[in-house]
C-alpha positions as CSV (number, residue, x, y, z in Angstrom):
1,X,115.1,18.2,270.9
2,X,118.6,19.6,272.0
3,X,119.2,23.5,271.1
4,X,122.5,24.4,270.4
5,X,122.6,28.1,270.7
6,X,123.1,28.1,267.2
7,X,120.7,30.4,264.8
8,X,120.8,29.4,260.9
9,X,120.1,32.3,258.9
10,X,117.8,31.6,255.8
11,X,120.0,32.8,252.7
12,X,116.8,33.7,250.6
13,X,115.3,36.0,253.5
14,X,118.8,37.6,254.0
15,X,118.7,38.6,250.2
16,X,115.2,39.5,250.4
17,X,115.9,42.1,253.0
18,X,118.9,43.4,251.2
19,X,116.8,43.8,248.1
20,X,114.3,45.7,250.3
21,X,117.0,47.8,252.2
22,X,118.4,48.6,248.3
23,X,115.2,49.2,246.9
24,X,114.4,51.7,250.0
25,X,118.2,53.3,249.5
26,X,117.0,54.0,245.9
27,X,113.8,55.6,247.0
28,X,115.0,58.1,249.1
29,X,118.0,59.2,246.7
30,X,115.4,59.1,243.6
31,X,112.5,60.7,246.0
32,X,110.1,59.8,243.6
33,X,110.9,62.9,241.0
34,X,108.9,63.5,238.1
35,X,110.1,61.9,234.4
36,X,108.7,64.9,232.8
37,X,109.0,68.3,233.7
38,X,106.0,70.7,233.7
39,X,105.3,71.9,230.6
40,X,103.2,75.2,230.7
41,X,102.0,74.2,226.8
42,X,100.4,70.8,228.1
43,X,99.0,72.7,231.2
44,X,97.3,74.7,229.3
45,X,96.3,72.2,226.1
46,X,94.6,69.9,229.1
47,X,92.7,73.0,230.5
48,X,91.4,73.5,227.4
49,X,90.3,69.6,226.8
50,X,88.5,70.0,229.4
51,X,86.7,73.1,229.1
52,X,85.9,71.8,225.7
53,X,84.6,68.3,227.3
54,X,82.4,70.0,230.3
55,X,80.5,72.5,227.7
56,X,79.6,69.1,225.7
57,X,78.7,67.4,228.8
58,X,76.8,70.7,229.8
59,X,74.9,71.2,226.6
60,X,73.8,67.3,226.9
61,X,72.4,68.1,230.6
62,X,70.6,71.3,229.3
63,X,69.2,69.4,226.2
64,X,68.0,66.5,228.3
65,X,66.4,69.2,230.7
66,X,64.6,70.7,228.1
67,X,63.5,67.5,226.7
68,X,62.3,66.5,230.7
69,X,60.7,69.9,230.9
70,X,58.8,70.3,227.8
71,X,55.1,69.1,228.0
72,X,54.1,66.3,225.5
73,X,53.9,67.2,222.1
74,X,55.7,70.2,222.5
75,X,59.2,71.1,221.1
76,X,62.0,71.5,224.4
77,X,63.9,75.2,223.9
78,X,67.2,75.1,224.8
79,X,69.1,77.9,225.1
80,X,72.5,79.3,225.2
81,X,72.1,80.6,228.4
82,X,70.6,77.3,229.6
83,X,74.1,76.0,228.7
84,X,76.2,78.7,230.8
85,X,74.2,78.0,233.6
86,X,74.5,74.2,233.7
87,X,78.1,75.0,232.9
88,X,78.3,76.9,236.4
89,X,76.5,74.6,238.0
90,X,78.2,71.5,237.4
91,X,81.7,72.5,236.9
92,X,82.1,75.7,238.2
93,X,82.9,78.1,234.9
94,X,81.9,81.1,235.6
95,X,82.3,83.3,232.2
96,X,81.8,81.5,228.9
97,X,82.1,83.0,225.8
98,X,78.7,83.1,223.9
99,X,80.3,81.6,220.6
100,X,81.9,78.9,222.2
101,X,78.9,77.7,224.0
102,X,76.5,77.5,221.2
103,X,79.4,75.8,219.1
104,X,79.0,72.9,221.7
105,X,75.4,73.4,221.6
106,X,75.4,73.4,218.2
107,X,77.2,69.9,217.8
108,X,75.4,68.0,220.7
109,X,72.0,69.7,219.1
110,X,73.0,68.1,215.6
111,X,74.7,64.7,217.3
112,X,71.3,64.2,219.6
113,X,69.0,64.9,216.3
114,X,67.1,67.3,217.8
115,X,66.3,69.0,215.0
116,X,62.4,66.9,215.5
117,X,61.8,67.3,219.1
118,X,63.8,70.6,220.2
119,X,64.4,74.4,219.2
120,X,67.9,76.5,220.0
121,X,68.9,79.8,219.6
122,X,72.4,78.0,219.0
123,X,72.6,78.8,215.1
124,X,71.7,82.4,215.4
């Protein structure tokens, strides 16, 4: 085999880097910027989704605890307060406002049917 000297160049590679080099040059002007601004009213919208989500979640823990806890044949209580403290323990709220916990309690009391097996002071 006899070199030349020569080097052939590869178009497809050649366009492949300069489609890389581009798509690099596009980066850096765009920087990656956000499509959307912030918008305090979905800031605040997804806090409260949330909140709403992790006292259901909370009131399911504190009604399966009371349901582990209770002895056999007994009814499990679960109470607000057995809510706000799962609350704080698992996600960190520290002040809850009584009515909305028991509202959560109230509707994962009803969606569970506990109304055979457990007692709340939810509906007070």
């Amino acid at each position: 085999m006899v070199k030349t000297g020569r080097m052939r160049f590869d178009p497809g590679a050649l366009l492949f880097i300069v489609l890389g080099l581009v798509l690099v040059a596009v980066g850096c002007v765009w920087r990656g910027g956000v499509l959307r601004p912030l918008s305090v009213k979905r800031a605040q919208a997804a806090v409260s989704r949330d909140r709403s989500r992790n006292l259901l979640c909370s009131a399911d823990m504190a009604i399966a605890e009371a349901r582990r806890r209770a002895a056999h044949g007994e009814p499990a209580i679960v109470t607000v307060g057995d809510v706000t403290r799962v609350a704080y323990q698992h996600y960190g709220h520290l002040f809850e406002e009584r009515e909305e916990v028991a509202a959560a309690l109230r509707r994962r009391y009803e969606a569970a049917d506990c109304r055979a097996d457990c007692m709340t002071d939810a509906f007070n």
